[in-house]
C-alpha positions in Angstrom: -31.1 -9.9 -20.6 -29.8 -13.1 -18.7 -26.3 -11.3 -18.7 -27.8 -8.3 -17.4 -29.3 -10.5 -14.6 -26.4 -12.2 -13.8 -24.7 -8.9 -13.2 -26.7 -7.5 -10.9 -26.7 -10.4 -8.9 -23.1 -10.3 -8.8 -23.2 -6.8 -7.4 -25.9 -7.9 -4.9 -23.5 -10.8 -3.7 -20.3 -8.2 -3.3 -22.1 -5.3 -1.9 -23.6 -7.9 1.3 -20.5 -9.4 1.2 -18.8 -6.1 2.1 -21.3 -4.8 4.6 -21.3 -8.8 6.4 -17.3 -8.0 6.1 -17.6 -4.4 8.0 -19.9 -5.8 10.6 -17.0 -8.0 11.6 -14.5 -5.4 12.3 -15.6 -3.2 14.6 -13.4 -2.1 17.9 -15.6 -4.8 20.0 -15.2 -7.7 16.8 -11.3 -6.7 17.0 -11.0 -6.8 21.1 -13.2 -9.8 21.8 -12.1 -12.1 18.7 -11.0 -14.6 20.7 -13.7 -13.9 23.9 -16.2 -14.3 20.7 -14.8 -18.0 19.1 -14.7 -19.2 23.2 -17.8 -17.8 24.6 -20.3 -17.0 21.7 -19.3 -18.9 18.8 -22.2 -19.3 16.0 -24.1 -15.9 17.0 -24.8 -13.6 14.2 -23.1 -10.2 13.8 -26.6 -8.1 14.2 -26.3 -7.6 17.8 -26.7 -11.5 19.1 -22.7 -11.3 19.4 -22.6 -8.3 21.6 -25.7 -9.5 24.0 -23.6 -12.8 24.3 -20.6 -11.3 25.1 -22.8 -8.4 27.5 -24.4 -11.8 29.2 -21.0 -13.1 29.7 -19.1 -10.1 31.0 -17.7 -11.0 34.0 -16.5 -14.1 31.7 -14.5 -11.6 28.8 -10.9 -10.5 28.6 -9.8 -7.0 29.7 -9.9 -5.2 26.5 -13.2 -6.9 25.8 -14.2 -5.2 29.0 -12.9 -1.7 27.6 -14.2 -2.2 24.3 -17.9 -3.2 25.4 -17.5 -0.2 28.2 -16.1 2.4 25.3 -18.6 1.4 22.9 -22.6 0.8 22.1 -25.7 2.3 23.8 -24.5 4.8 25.6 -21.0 5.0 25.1 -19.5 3.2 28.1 -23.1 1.5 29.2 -22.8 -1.3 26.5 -26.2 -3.0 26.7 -26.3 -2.7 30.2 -26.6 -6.7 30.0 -24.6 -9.1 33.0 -23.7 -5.7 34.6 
């Protein structure tokens, strides 16, 4: 039974590992990396990243810019946040 346990929380650790993992790398997570360490460091990935970096657009790199324009509500409206 305790191995049985132990196994499933193994599987429980990998699979949110993988979906925290997937989160990350997204085109906006690939184009802003460096606009997210400067500008919204500490956020969580569930949409606090992309508000931050929405909040700070005028702040972002140029393929930030085209990233947060290309992608999210809308397609090319981001979160219509510092806009």
């Amino acid at each position: 039974m305790r191995l049985i346990h132990t196994i499933a929380v193994s599987a429980l650790t990998i699979a949110a590992s993988i979906t925290i993992a997937s989160a990350q790398t997204g085109p906006v997570a690939t184009a802003c990396k460096d606009d997210i360490a400067k500008l919204c460091a500490g956020k969580a990935h569930d949409g606090e990243v992309r508000i931050c970096l929405e909040t700070n657009y005028d702040r972002v790199s140029a393929a930030c810019k085209t990233a947060l324009d290309t992608t999210g509500g809308g397609h090319g409206k981001g979160l219509g946040m510092g806009r």
